[in-house]
C-alpha positions as CSV (number, residue, x, y, z in Angstrom):
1,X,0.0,0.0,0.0
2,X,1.4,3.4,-0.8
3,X,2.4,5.7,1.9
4,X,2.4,8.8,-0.6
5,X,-1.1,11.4,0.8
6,X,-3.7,10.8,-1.4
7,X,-6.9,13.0,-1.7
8,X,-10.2,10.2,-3.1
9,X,-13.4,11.7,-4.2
10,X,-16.1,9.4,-4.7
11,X,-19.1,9.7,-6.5
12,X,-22.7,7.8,-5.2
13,X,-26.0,9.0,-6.1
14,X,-27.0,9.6,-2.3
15,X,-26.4,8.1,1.1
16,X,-29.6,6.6,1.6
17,X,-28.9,2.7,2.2
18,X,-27.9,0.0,0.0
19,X,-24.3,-1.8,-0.7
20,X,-22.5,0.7,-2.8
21,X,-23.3,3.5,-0.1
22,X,-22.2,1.0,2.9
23,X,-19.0,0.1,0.2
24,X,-18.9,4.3,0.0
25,X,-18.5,4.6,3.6
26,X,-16.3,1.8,4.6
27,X,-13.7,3.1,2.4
28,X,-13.7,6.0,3.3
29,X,-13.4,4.8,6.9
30,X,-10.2,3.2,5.3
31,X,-9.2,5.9,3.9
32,X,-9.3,8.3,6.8
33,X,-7.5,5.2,9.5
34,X,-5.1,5.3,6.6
35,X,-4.0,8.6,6.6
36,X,-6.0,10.0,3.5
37,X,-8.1,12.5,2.4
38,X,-11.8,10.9,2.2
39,X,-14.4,13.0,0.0
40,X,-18.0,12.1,-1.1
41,X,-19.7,13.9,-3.3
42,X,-23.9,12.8,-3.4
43,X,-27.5,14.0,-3.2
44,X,-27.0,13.2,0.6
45,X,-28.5,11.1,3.1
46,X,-29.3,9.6,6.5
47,X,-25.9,8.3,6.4
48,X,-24.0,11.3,5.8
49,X,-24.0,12.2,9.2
50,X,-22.3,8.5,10.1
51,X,-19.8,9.5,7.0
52,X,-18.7,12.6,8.7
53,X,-18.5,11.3,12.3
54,X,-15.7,8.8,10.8
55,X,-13.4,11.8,9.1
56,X,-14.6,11.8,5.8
57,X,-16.1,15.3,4.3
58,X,-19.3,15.1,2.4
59,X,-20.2,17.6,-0.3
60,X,-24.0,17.8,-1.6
61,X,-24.5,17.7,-5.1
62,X,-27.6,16.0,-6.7
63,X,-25.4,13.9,-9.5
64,X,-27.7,10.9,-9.2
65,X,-30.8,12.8,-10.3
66,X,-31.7,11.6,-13.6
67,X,-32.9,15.0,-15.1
68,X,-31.0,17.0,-18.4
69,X,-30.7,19.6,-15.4
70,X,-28.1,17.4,-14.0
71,X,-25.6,17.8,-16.9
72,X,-25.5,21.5,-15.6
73,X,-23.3,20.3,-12.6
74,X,-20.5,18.8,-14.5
75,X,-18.6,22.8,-14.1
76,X,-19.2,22.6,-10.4
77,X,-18.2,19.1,-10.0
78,X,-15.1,19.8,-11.9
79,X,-14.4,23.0,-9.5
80,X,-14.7,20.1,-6.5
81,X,-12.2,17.9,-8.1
82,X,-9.7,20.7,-8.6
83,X,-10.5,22.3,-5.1
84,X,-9.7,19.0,-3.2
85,X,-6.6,17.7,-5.3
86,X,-8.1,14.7,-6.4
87,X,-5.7,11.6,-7.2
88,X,-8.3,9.2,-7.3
89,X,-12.2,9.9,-8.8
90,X,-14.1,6.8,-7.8
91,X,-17.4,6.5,-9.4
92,X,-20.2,3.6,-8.1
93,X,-23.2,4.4,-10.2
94,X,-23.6,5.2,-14.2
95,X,-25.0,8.8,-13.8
96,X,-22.1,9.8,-11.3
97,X,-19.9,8.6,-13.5
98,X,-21.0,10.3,-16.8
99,X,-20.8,13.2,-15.0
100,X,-17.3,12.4,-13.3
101,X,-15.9,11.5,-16.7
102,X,-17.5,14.7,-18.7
103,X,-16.1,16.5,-15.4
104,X,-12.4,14.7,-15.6
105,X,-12.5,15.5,-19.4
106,X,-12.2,19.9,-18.8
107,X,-9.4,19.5,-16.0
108,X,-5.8,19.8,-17.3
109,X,-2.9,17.4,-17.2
110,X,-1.7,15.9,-15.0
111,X,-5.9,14.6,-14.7
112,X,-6.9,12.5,-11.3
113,X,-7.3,8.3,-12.3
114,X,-10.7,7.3,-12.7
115,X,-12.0,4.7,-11.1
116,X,-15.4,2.8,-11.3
117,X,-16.8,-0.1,-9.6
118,X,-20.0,-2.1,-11.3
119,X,-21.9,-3.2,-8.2
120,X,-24.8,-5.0,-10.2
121,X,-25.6,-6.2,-13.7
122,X,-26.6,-3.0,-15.8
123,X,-28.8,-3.1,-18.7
124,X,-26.1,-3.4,-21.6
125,X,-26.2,-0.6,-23.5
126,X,-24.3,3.2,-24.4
127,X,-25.8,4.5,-21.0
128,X,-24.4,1.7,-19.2
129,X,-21.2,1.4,-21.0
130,X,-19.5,4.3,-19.3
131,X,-18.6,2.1,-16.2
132,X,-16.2,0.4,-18.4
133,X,-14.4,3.6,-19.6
134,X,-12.2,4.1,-16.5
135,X,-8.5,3.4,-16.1
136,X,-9.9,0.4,-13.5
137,X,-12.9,-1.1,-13.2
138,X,-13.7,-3.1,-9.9
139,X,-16.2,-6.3,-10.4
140,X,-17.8,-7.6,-6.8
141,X,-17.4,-11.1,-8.1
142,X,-17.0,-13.2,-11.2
143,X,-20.3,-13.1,-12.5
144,X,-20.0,-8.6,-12.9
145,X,-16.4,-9.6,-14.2
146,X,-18.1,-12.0,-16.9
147,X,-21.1,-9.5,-17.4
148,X,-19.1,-6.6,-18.4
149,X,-16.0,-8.6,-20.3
150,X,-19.1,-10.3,-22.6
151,X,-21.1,-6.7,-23.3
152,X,-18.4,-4.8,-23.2
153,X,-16.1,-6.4,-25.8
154,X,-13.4,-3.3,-26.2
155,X,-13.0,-3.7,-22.5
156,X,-9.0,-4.7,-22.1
157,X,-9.4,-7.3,-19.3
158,X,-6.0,-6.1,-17.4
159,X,-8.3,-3.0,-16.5
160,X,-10.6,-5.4,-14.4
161,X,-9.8,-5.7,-10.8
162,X,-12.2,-8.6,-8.7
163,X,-12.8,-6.7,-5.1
164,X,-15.4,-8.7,-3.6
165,X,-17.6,-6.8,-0.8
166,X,-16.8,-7.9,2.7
167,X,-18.2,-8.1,6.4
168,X,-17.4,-6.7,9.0
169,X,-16.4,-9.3,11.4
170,X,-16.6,-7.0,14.5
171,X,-19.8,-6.1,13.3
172,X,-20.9,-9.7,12.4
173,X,-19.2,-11.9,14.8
174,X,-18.6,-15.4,14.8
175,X,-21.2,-17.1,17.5
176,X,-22.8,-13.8,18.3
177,X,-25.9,-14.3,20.3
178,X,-28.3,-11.6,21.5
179,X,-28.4,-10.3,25.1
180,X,-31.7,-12.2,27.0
181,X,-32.7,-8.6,27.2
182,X,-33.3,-8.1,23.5
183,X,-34.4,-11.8,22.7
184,X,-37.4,-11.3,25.1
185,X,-38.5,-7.8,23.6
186,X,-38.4,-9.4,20.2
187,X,-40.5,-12.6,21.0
188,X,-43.3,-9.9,22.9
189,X,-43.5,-7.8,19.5
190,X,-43.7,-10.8,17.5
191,X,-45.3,-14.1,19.8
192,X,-45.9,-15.9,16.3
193,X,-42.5,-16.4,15.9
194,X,-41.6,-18.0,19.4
195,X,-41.7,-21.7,19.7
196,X,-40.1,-23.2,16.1
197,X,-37.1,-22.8,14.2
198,X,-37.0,-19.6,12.6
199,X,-36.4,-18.6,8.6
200,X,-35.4,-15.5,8.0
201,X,-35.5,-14.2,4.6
202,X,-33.4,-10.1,5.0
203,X,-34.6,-8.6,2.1
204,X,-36.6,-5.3,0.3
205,X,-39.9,-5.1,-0.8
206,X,-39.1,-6.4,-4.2
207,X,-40.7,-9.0,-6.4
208,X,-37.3,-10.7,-7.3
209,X,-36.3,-11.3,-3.5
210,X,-37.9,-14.3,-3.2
211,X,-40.3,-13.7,-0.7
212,X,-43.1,-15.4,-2.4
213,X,-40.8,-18.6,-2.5
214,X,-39.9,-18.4,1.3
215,X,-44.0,-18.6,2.0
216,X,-44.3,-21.2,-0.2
217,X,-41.5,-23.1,1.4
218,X,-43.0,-22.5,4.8
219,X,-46.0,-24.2,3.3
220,X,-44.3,-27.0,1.7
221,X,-42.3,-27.2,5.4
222,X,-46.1,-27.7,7.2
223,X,-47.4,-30.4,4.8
224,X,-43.9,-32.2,5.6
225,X,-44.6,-32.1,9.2
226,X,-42.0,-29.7,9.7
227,X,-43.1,-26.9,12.3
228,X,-41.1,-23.3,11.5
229,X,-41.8,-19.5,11.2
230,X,-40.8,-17.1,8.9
231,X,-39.7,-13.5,8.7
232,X,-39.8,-11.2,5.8
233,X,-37.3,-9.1,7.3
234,X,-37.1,-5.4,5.8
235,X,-40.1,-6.3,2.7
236,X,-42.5,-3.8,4.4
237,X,-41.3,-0.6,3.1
238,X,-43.8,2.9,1.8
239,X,-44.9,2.1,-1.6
240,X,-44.8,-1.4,-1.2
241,X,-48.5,-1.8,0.2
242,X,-50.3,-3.7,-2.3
243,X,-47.8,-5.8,-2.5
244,X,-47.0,-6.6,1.4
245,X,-51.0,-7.4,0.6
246,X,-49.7,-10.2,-2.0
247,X,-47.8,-11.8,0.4
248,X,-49.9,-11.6,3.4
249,X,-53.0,-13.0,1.0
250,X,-50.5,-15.7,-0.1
251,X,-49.9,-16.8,3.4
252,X,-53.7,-17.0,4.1
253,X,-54.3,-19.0,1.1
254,X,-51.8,-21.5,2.2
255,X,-52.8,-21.2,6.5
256,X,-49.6,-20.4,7.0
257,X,-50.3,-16.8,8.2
258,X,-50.5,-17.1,11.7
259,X,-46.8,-18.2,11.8
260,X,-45.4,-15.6,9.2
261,X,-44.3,-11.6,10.0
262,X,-43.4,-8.8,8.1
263,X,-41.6,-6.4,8.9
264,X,-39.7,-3.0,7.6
265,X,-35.8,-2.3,7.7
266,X,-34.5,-2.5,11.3
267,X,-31.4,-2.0,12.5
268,X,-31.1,-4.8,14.5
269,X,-30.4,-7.3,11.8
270,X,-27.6,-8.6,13.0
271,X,-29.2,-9.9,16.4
272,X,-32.6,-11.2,14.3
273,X,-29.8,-13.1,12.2
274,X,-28.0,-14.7,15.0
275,X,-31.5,-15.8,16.8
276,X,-32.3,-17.2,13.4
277,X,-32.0,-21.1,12.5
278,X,-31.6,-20.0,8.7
279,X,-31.2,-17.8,6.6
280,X,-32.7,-17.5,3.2
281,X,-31.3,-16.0,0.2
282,X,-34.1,-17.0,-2.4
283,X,-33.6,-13.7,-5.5
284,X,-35.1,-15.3,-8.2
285,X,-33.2,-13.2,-10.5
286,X,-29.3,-13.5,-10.6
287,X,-27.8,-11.0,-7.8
288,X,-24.2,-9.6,-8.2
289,X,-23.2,-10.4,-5.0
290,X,-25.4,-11.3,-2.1
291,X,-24.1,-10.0,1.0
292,X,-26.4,-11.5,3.3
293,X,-24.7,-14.8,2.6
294,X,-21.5,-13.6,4.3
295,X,-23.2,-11.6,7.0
296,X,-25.0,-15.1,7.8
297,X,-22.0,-17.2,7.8
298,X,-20.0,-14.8,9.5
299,X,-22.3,-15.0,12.7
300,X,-21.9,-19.2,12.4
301,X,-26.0,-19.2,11.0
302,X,-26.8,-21.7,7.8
303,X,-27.7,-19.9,4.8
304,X,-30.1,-21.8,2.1
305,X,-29.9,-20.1,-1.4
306,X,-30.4,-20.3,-5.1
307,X,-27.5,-21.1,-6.8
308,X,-27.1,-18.6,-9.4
309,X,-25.4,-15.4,-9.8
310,X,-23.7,-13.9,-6.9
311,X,-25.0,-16.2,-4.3
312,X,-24.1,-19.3,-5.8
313,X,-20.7,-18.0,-6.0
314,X,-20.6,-17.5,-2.6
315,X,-22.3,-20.4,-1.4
316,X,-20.1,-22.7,-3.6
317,X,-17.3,-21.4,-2.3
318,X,-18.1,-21.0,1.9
319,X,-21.3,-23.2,2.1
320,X,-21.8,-26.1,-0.7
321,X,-24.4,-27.7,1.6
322,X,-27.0,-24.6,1.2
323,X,-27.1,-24.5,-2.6
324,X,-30.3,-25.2,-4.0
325,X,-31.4,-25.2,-8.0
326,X,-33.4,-21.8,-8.7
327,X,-36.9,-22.4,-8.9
328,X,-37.3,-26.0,-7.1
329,X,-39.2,-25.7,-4.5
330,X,-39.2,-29.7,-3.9
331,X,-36.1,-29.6,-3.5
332,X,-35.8,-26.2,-1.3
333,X,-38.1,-27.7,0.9
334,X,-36.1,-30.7,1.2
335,X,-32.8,-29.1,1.8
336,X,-34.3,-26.5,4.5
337,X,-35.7,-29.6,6.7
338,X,-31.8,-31.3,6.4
339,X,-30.1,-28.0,7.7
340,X,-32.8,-27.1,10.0
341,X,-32.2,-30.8,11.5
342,X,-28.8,-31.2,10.9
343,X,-26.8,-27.8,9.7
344,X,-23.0,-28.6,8.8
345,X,-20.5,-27.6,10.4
346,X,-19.3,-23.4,9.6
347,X,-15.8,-22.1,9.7
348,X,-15.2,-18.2,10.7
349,X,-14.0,-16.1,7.6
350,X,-10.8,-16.1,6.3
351,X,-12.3,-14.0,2.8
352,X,-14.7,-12.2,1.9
353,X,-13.8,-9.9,5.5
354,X,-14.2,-6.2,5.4
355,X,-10.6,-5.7,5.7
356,X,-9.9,-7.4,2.7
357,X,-11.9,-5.4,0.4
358,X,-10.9,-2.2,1.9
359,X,-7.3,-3.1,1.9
360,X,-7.5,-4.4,-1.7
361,X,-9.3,-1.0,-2.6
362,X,-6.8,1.1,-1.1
363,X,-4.1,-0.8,-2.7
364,X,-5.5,-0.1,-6.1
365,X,-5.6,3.1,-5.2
366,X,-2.2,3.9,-4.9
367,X,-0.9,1.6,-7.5
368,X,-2.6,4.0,-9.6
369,X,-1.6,6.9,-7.7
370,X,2.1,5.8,-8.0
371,X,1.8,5.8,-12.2
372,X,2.5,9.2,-14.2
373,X,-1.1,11.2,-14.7
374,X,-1.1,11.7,-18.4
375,X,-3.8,13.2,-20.2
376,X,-5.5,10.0,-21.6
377,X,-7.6,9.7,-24.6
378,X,-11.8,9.7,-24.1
379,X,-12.1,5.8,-24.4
């Protein structure tokens, strides 16, 4: 890792939730322990205020607003770059980028190194194609790496770098269980859950989730005999009424309601997680990555999954036994009642940790940092 200063702006639509804005902030953590200059320019946030608190400086701009209007920010943006002495522009959405890229293009030699990282599998296309067009381009796992090498055919695969997301194992730790204090406050706001093993399916109110799959299993699970709750943890969000509805009509038409909650975002995740007998990772399209997988296994829970996309990667690689085909629900059901009996044995991390990503990230960083800034040509 380079011990030269650097100054890193990065660019992220707003600081709302989500993985690229937990990514945005854990590097800049890194940055700031490191000894760097840590800048994020978005529309801001109810994380902001956690960014700031750890050393990095936020600057509001609305570059994720998907308006003509927003093109007028690429002079101001520009102005920030040159005002805070950027080495390293690091871009995590398309319309941040275009304007990081249009905003890089007006500032003279010697330019900051642009840098990109494709958290999810974008629509191919011109639009899409700009995440492609930096001097590195950082794929959360093999299946983005694939994605963008196949649509993206100009793409010179040395410019690729694999930085899969990681956990935070002080965060998620190996073992954890809930104080007695917590457990009991939880079991009195939702009784229906006390008394059987508990699926837990951490998730946004989102038709490709899976959340129609996890009732189902629960159903399938009852006409086996097998006696378990369920939690749609996070799927109750505004906007998502009529189809919280769905899933709670679902339920009744199976009789399966009485043992099945939904909830909105909490932050106690980590402690429903660890009271959990397992978790389920059931996106019926492919994910990029699929973070919950490692958050699960890094607390020593089972994780039952699709395998496809992200998840399958991971699964494949840290838990083989909770792989399931997408789309059987025989044989979901059938795999659920084996770990829910007999779970095998998980090992703590030794990849996919926090500190790896961010000290792979920062690496990259000043690799690129330590090469002459030459003006480049507009890829």
């Amino acid at each position: 890792m380079t011990t030269r200063h650097l100054s890193v702006v990065q660019l992220v639509p707003a600081l709302e939730s989500g993985g690229a804005e937990r990514s945005t902030l854990e590097i800049g953590r890194a940055l700031v322990e490191a000894g760097h200059t840590s800048i994020v320019v978005s529309a801001g946030g109810r994380l902001v205020e956690q960014l700031v608190r750890e050393g990095s400086r936020h600057i509001e701009l609305p570059i994720g607003r998907k308006s003509l209007k927003t093109l007028t920010l690429v002079p101001r943006l520009r102005a920030i770059l040159a005002e805070t002495k950027a080495d390293i522009v690091h871009a995590r959405s398309r319309l941040p980028a275009w304007l990081g890229w249009h905003a890089l293009r007006g500032l003279g030699p010697p330019r900051p190194h642009f840098v990109t990282t494709v958290h999810g599998l974008n629509s191919p296309g011109w639009y899409s194609g700009i995440m492609a067009r930096s001097d590195r381009i950082i794929c959360v796992s093999n299946l983005v790496r694939d994605h963008v090498l196949r649509h993206y055919r100009g793409t010179n695969p040395s410019r690729l770098v694999l930085i899969p997301r990681g956990v935070d194992a002080a965060e998620f730790p190996f073992g954890h269980q809930p104080e007695d204090e917590w457990r009991t406050r939880f079991f009195e706001e939702f009784p229906q859950l006390d008394g059987a093993p508990l699926l837990t399916l951490p998730a946004r109110g989102t038709r490709l989730k899976g959340h129609t799959d996890a009732i189902e299993l629960l159903a399938d699970l009852k006409v086996r005999g097998v006696d378990a709750r369920l939690l749609l943890l996070g799927a109750r969000e505004p906007g998502r009424e009529a189809y919280v509805e769905e899933l709670e009509s679902l339920a009744r038409n199976f009789n399966v309601d009485q043992h099945v909650v939904i909830t909105p975002p909490r932050d106690d995740v980590r402690e429903v997680m660890a009271v959990s007998t397992l978790i389920l990772q059931l996106s019926t399209q492919r994910e990029s990555f699929g973070r919950t997988v490692i958050e699960a296994l890094s607390l020593c829970r089972p994780v039952l999954g699709y395998a496809h996309g992200g998840v399958g990667e991971l699964l494949t690689d840290l838990y083989p036994a909770g792989r399931v085909p997408p789309g059987d629900r025989a044989r979901l059901a059938e795999r659920a009642a084996e770990l829910m009996r007999a779970a095998p044995a998980i090992q703590p991390l030794t990849r996919y940790r926090l500190a790896d990503m961010q000290e792979a990230t920062l690496q990259l960083y000043g690799e690129l940092a330590s090469q002459p800034r030459r003006r480049r040509s507009d890829r």
